[in-house]
Backbone bond lengths (Angstrom), bond angles and torsions (degrees), N, CA, C in turn:
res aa  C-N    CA-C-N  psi(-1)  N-CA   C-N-CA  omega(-1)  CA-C   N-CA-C  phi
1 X - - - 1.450 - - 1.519 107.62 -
2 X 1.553 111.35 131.04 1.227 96.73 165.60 1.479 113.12 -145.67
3 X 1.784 105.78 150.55 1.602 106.38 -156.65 1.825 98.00 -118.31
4 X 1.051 100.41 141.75 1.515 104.82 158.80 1.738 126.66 -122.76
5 X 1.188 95.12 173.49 1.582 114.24 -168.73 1.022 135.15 -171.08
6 X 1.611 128.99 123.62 1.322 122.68 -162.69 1.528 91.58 -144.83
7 X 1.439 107.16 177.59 1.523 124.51 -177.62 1.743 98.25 -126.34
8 X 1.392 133.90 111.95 1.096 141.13 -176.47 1.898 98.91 -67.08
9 X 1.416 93.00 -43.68 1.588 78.93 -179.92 1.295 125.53 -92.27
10 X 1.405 132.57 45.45 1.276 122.63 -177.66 1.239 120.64 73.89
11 X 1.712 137.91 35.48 1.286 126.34 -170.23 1.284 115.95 18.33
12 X 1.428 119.60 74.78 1.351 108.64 151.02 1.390 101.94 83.19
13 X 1.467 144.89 -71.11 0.832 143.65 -92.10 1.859 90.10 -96.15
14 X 1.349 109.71 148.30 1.598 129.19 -162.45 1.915 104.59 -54.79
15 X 1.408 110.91 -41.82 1.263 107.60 -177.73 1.962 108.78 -83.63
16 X 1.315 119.31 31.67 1.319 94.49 -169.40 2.067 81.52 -127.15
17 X 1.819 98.55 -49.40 1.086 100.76 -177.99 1.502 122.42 -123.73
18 X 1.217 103.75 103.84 1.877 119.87 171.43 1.415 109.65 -48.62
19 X 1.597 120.63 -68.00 1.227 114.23 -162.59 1.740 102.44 -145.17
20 X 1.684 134.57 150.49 1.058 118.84 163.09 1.681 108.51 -154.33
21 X 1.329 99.55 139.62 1.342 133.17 -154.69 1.623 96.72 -126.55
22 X 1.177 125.91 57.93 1.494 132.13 -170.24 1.563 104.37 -85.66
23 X 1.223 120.26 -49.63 1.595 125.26 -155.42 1.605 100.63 -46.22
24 X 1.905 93.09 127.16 1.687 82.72 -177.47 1.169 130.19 77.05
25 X 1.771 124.22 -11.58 1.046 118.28 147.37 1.610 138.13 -122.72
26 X 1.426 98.93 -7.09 1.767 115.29 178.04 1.774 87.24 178.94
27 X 1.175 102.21 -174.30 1.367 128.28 144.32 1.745 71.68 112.55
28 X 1.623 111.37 -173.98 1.254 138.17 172.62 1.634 100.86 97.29
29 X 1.699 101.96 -150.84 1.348 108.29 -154.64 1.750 87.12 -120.35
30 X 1.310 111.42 177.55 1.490 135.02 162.61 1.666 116.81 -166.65
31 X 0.948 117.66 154.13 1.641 136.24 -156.74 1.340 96.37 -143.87
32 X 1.273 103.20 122.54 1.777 126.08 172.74 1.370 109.18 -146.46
33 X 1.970 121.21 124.17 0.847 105.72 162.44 1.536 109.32 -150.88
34 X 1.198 134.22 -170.75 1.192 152.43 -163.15 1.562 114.80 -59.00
35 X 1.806 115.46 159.96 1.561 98.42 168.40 1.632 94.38 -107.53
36 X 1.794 84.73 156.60 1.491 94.19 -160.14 1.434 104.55 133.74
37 X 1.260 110.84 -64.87 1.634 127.30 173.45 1.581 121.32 -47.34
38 X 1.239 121.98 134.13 1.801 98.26 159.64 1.300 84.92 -138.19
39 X 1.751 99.19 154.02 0.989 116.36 -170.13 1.468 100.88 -134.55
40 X 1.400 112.53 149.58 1.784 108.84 -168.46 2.023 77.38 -132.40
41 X 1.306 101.51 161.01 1.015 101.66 -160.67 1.581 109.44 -128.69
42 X 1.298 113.07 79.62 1.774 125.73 -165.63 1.717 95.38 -50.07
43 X 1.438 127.42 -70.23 1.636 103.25 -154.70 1.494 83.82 -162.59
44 X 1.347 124.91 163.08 1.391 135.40 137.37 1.639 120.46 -145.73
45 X 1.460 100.56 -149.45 1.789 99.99 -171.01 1.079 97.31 167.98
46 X 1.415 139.20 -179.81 1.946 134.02 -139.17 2.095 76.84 -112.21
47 X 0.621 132.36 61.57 1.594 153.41 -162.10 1.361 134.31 170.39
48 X 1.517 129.11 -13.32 1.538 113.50 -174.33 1.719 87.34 -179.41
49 X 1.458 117.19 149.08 1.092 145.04 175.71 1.315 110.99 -121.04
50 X 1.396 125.06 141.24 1.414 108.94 170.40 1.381 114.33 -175.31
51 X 1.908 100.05 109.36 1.490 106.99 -163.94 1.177 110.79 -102.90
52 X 1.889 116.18 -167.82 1.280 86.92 162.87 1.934 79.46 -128.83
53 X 1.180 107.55 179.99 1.482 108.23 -160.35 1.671 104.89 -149.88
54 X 2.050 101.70 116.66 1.359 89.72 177.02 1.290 94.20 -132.99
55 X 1.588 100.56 164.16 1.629 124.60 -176.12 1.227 136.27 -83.27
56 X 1.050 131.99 95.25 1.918 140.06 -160.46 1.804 87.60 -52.41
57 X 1.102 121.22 -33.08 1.838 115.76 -177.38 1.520 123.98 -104.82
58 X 1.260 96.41 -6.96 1.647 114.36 175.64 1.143 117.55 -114.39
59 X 1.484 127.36 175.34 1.770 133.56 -164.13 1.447 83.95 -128.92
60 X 1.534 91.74 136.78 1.327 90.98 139.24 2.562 83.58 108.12
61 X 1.373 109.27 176.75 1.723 119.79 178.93 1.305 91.74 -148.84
62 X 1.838 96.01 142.47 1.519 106.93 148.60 1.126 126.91 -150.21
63 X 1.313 127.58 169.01 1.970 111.22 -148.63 1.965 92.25 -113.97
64 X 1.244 106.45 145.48 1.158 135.39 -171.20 1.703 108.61 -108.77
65 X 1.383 130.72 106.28 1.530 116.88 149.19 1.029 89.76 -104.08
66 X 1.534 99.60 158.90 1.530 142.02 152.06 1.920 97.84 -114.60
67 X 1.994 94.55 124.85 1.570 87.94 169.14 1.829 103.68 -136.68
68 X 1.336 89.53 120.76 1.952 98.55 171.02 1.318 108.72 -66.52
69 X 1.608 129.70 120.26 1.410 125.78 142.75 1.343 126.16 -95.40
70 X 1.477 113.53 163.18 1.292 100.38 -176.75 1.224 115.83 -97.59
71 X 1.565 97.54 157.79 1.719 103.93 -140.04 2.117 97.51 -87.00
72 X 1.100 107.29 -3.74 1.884 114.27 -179.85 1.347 84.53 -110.70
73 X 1.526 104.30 128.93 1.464 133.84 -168.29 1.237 109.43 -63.49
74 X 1.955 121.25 -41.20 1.495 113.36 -178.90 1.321 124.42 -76.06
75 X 1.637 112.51 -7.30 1.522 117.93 -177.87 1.572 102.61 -94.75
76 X 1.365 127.54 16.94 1.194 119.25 -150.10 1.733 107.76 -99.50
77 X 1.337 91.81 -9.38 1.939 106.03 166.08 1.317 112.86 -82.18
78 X 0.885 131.98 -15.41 1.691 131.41 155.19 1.255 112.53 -59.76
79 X 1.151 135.25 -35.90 1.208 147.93 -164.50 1.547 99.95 -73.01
């Protein structure tokens, strides 16, 4: 199995992102994956995804989050 993951905006980091005002217009998470896969889909929220994921060629399930924080340090308790 193999998973990927990236941060479009630069993890966080001060020179990529000044300020963000996403809600309602971008930002958050998305999950795409392969056929073969099934995915049942326990819970999410404009913050965290979280499936659980089993294998048409493998035995056996295992559960997957994905969790968005926010990338300005003082909003980061909402998260």
């Amino acid at each position: 199995m193999k998973i990927v993951s990236w941060n479009v905006r630069g993890l966080g980091q001060p020179r990529t992102v000044q300020h963000v005002a996403a809600v309602g217009t971008g930002g958050g998470l998305s999950l795409g994956w392969n056929e073969g896969l099934s995915l049942t889909l326990k819970s999410f929220s404009k913050s965290h995804i979280d499936v659980e994921v089993e294998n048409e060629d493998e035995q056996g399930v295992w559960r997957f989050t994905g969790f968005y924080g926010a990338p300005i340090e003082n909003e980061r308790k909402e998260s």
